[in-house]
C-alpha positions, 0 to 999 in steps of 0.5 A: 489922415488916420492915426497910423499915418499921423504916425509916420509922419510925426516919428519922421520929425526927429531932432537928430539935426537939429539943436536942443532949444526950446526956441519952437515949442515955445513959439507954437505953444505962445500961438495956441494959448500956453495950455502948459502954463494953465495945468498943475503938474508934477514934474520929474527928473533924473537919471533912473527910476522916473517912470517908476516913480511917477507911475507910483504917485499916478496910483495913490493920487488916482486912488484919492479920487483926483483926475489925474493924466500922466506922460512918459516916454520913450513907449515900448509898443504903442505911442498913445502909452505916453499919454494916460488920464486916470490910468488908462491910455487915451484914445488914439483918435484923441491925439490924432484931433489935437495934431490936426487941429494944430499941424499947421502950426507945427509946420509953421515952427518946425517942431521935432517929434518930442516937441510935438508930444509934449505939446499934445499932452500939454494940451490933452491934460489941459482940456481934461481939466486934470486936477494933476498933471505929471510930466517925466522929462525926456532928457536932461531938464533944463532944455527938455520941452517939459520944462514949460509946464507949471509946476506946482512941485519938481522931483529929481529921482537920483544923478547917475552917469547917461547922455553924457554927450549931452548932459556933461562929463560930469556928475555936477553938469550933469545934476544942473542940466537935471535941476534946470526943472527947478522953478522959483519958489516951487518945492523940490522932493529930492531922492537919493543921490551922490554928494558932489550931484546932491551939492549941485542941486541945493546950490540951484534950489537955494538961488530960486529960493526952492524949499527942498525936501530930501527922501534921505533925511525924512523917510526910513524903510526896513524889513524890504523883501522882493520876489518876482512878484513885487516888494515888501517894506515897512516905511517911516516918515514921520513928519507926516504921520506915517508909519505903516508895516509891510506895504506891498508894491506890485513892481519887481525889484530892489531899485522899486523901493526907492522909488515907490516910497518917494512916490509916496513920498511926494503925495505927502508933500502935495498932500500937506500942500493942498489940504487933503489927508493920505489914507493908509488903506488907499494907498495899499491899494494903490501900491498894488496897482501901479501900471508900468511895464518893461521893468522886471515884466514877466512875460513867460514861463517854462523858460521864464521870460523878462523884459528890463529896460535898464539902459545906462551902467547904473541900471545894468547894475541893479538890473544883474544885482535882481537877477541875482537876488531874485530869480532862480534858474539853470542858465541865464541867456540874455538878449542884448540891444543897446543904443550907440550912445551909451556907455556900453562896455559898462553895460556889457561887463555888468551883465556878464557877471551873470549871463552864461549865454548873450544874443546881440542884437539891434533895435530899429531905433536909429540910435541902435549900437551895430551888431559888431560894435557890441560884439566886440565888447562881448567877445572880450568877456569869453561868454559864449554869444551869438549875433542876429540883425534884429530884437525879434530874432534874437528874442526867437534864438534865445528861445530856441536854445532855451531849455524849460529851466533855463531864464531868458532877459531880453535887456539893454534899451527901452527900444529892444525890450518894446520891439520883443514886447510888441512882438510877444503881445502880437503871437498871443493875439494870433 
């Protein structure tokens, strides 16, 4: 088997009929000698700014000279970029061993695609002898396959409104699906988030007797600017002795305030925790150095082109509050791509507070909304639109009718803004 087969055969084990449990990952991962529990992870949960967030504390760790793997999903192109030691993605053919190594008993416990990459990065990171292992969770977190992994400190970014057909209806279910990372006796770094979801979550941690350090009670940030190159702030925590002027992170946008200083945030924790000591000029260099694409990237100029892969209401929000507040342009013609199980009339009214031009489209994801399913949100907004059957498509109408001034988004999933990615990075290639 090569990797590209190893490929199809894994994205084929989709969970779409099966129940979410953790019944077979637990199973294959007690056969193989539970890697997961032999790791020191930092586990991170929530409705927005995860991958953010870890990306961030993957940087300033990394440039403390720790050995440090990362896993995130979904990925825009390639599959190996979830899983990354030291910044760098791993070598395909390192995945491709692993799976092979352990297809039977993937078989024998039926394990679904998500079950499988987790396990792999349990595994990977466990065999690296990592002295930190950072898990984002997929969905939820209470029966999120992560949810195996030691955790040596939890992190929930924020609660909002997402996956509500799996997670609750409401803000408090959905926060106690969150804070299902919560482990006995293991800190929570808590980011910014709603009362009644805040509530939910200190009601869990004080019943697993979890201290819990909230970023709204300890960290103050001033002076923030954003251009399209990064932001800009002064940060305040001083509990542990920082307080430094004008630290800037390469990642655009608002929102990457928020969450870079709570990557900052729980290194300081950890720090604390295990004895080592934040170096101010590290950490700079690290911040200017976070790798994580997909939000706000720049891919063109002359029309300018940016992929964001806001993908629920509260991220369409802060995505149009970006655009608004960062870029300059004479039309905005927005590519659109959401999948079927999102709030998308939210989404849709959001973006065409600003949007002067929208081409729907779907991704390939068997999640995509149908191209009519959009449209009929769309039209209701008088925004002159148009449809095309898929995100590359799309992605070559908005160009053609792009004039230099002009700005093009291409938004909505993590699905459609890969597939323009790939597709993008291929044309450069040719």
């Amino acid at each position: 088997m090569n990797y590209n087969k190893f490929l199809e055969e894994i994205f084929a084990k989709t969970a779409t009929d099966r129940k979410i449990e953790l019944t077979r990952i637990k199973k294959f991962l007690d056969e193989i000698g539970n890697p997961e529990k032999k790791i020191q992870g930092i586990h991170v949960a929530g409705t927005n700014g995860k991958g953010s967030t870890c990306a961030a504390v993957e940087s300033i760790l990394h440039a403390h000279g720790f050995t440090v793997g990362l896993n995130t999903s979904p990925h825009l192109v390639d599959y190996k970029e979830r899983f990354r030691i030291n910044k760098e993605e791993v070598n395909p053919e390192d995945l491709l061993e692993l799976y092979l190594k352990r297809k039977d008993i993937h078989e024998k416990y039926d394990t679904t695609y998500f079950e499988i990459s987790t396990a792999l990065a349990f595994e990977l990171f466990y065999q690296k002898g990592l002295d930190f292992s950072i898990m984002e969770v997929g969905l939820g977190g209470r029966l999120d396959a992560s949810v195996l992994l030691n955790a040596i400190i939890t992190v929930i970014t924020n609660i909002e409104y997402d996956h509500t057909k799996s997670l609750g209806k409401t803000l408090p279910k959905i926060a106690l699906e969150k804070a299902g990372i919560l482990k006995r006796g293991i800190p929570l770094v808590l980011g910014t988030t709603r009362p009644s979801a805040r509530k939910a979550i200190l009601h869990r941690a004080k019943s697993l007797a979890c201290s819990v350090i909230e970023y709204p009670e300890l960290v103050t940030v001033t002076n923030e600017r954003y251009d399209e190159k990064g932001v800009y702030y002064d940060i305040s925590i001083p509990s542990y002795d920082i307080n430094w002027k004008q630290v800037y992170c390469n990642l655009a946008g608002a929102h990457q305030v928020g969450n870079t200083a709570l990557g900052l945030l729980v290194c300081a924790v950890l720090s604390k925790m295990y004895g080592f000591k934040l170096d101010e000029d590290k950490i700079r260099k690290a911040m200017h150095s976070v790798v994580w694409n997909g939000r706000l990237q720049k891919i063109g100029e002359n029309p300018a082109i940016i992929l964001d892969g806001a993908h629920n209401p509260a991220g369409m929000r802060q995505f149009v509050q970006n655009i608004k507040s960062i870029y300059t342009y004479k039309r905005l013609i927005v590519v659109l791509g959401i999948l079927y199980d999102k709030e998308i009339k939210k989404m849709v009214r959001s973006i065409s507070e600003i949007a002067d031009i929208i081409v729907i489209s779907k991704s390939q994801s068997h999640r995509a909304a149908a191209v009519e399913t959009l449209e009929k949100e769309v039209h209701k907004t008088g925004i002159r639109y148009y449809k095309e059957p898929d995100s590359i498509s799309a992605f070559e109408r908005a160009k053609n009718i792009a004039d230099r001034e002009d700005l093009i988004c291409v938004s909505g999933s993590l699905y459609t803004i890969g597939e323009v990615l790939g597709y993008h990075q291929k044309s450069l290639s040719i």
